[in-house]
N, C-alpha and C positions, 0 to 999 in steps of 0.2 A: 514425593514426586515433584517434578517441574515441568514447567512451560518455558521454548523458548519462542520471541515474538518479532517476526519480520528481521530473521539474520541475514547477513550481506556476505556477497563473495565476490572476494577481490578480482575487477578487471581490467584490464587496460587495453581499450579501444585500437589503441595506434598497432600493437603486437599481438592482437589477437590471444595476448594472455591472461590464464585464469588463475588464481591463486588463494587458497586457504587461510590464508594469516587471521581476519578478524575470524573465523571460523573456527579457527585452532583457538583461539583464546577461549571462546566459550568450553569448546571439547575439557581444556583444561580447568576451566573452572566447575565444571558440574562433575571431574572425576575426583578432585582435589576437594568439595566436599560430599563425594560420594554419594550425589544425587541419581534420579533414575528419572528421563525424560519423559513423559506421557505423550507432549503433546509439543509440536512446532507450527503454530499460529501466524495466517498470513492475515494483515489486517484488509490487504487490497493486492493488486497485479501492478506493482511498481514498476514506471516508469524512469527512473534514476538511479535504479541499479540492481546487479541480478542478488535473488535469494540463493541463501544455501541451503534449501529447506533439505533437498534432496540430500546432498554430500551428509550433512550434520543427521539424518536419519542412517544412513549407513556406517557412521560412525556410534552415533548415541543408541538409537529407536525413536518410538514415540509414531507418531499420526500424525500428518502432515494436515490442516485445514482451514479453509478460507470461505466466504461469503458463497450463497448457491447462485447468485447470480455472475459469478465467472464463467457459466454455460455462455452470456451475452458476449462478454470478453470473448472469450474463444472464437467465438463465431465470426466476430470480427475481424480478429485479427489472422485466424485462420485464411480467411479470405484472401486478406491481404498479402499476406505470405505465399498464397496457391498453394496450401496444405489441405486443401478440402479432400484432396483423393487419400490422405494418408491419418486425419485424425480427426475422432468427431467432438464437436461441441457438446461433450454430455458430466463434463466436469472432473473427467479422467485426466492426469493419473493421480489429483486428492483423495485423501483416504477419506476426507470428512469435508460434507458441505453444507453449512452453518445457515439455515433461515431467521427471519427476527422473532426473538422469544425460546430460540432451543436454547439448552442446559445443558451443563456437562461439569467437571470438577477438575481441580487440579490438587490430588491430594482430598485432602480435607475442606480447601478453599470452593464453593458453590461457582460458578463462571453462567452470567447469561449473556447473551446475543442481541444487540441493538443494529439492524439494517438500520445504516445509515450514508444513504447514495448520495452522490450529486458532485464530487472528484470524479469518483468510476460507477458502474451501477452495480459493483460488487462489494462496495467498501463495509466494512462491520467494524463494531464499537466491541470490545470484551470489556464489560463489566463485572467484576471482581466483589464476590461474599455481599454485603449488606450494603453497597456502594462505595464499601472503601475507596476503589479505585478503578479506573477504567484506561484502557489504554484504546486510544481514538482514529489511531492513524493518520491519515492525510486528511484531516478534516475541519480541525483547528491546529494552529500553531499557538506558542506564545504570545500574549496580550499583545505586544510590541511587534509582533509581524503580522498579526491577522489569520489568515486563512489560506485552505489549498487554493490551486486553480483550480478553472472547470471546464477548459476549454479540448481536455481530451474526448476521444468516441464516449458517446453515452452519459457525458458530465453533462451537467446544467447545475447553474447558479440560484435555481430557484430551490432548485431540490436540496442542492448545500445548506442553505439557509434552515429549511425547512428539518434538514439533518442534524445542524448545529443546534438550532431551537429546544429540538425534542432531549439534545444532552444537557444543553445548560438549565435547562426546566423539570426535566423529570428528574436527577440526577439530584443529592442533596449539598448544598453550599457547599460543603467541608468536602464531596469528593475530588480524590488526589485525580488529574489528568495526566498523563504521559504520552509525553509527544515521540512524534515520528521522526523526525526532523526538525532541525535551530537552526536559523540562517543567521543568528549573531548579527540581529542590524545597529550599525554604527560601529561592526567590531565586537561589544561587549563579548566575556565571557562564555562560554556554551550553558543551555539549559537544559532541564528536559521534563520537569515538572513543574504543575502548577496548579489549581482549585477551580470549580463555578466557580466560586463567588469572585475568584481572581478575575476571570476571564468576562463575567459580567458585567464587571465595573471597568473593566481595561483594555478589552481587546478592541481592537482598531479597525476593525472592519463590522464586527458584529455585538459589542456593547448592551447594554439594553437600553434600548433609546432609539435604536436604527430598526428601521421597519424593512419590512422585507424589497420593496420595491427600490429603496436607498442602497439596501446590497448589493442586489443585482448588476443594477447602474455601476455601482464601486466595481463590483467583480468584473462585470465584463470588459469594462475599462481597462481596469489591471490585466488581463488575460491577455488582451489586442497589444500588448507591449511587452510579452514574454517570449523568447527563443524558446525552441525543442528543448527539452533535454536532453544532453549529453549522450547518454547511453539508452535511449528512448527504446530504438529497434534491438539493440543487444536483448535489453534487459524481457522486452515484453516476450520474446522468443524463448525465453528461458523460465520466463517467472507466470506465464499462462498455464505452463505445464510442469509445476510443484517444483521448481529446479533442473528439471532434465533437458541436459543438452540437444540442439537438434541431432537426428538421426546420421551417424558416418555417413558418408556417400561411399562410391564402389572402389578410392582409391582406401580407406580407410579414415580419411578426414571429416573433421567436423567441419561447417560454417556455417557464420551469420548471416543472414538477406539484409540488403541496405535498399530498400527501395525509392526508385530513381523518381525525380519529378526533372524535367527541362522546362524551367524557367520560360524563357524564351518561345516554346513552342506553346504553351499552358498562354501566356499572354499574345502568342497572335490568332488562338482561337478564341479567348474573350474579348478580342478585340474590333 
């Protein structure tokens, strides 16, 4: 059996177009070697890009599952969208929803659940067999970039911290981490793995040595000098609800909500 974890479906903003391609590669790697899906693993409700949890189930199988605190997410962003009349916040349509401490298997392989909030307040760690390895999401990056942001709904940077802590501590030296994302700073090559013990003596934001209040400070800083992402409103529309597109309207079409802020009006009521 396999697990696939936080797959991407190709989209592009400007054309309203959806595409397959990184999704088709995995399709072709788990038939090539004849593997049979259990399980499609969302570590978090990505905000930079939509999941193909949905599509790659209807192709592969498996159980679509993510942290039980996506009921929060939803709620949220339900709101925001004016979907309250049409979908509730109760973690629907996941097949599975992961508190800290559940169990489950991939195969032969043991998999436990580390809540580990303060990106999103749904974000989970899977750790893998005897700590071999864990895959952590948006929660550290490589030594040399640091850390997620925290400055989406329901992020805080104390709770990051307090998140990070609990992997690089409980976790032993030697487990492998597997990141979410490489932002390649300086250029270098792309990564996607690395160790505690790597990441205790190197990472750049959380070290051991920096205290939690050093963080913070660091984080928020960092946070107050980042753009939206890109595909921020696509993606959350689609990846709150395990991949499923919003609902056709009555012409047949699908669309995204882009919600408007005026500048302009928003400053001469603070004003």
């Amino acid at each position: 059996a396999a697990a696939i974890i936080d797959p991407v479906w190709d989209y592009d903003p400007a054309a309203g177009r959806l595409e397959s391609r990184s999704a088709r590669r995995l399709v072709e790697y788990v038939r090539a070697h004849d593997l049979s899906v259990a399980w499609i693993l969302e570590t978090h409700a990505h905000a930079d890009h939509l999941t193909a949890a949905r599509w790659l189930q209807k192709q592969l199988g498996g159980r679509i599952g993510i942290g039980a605190r996506i009921t929060t997410v939803q709620a949220h962003f339900y709101a925001l969208f004016n979907w309250t009349d049409r979908f509730a916040a109760n973690g629907e349509p996941f097949d599975r929803l992961f508190c800290e401490g559940d169990r489950f298997a991939i195969d032969d392989i043991p998999v436990r659940v580390m809540h580990t909030p303060g990106h999103t307040p749904a974000c989970v760690t899977y750790v893998l067999g005897d700590d071999e390895a864990a895959f952590v999401g948006d929660t550290i990056f490589m030594p040399d970039y640091g850390t997620a942001r925290t400055d989406f709904p329901g992020g805080d940077a104390r709770t990051l911290y307090r998140s990070i802590r609990r992997i690089l501590t409980e976790l032993r030296p030697d487990t492998r981490l597997y990141m979410c994302h490489d932002y390649r700073p300086g250029g270098r090559e792309a990564r996607w793995e690395t160790t505690v013990a790597e990441q205790r003596a190197h990472n750049v934001h959380v070290h051991d040595g920096i205290d939690e209040q050093t963080f913070v400070r660091l984080r928020q800083e960092r946070d107050r000098s980042l753009a939206p992402p890109r595909l921020l409103y696509p993606s959350l529309q689609v990846n709150i609800r395990a991949g499923e597109l919003p609902p056709a309207e009555s012409n047949g079409r699908r669309y995204m909500k882009i919600p408007l802020t005026d500048a302009d009006e928003s400053g001469r009521r603070n004003g």
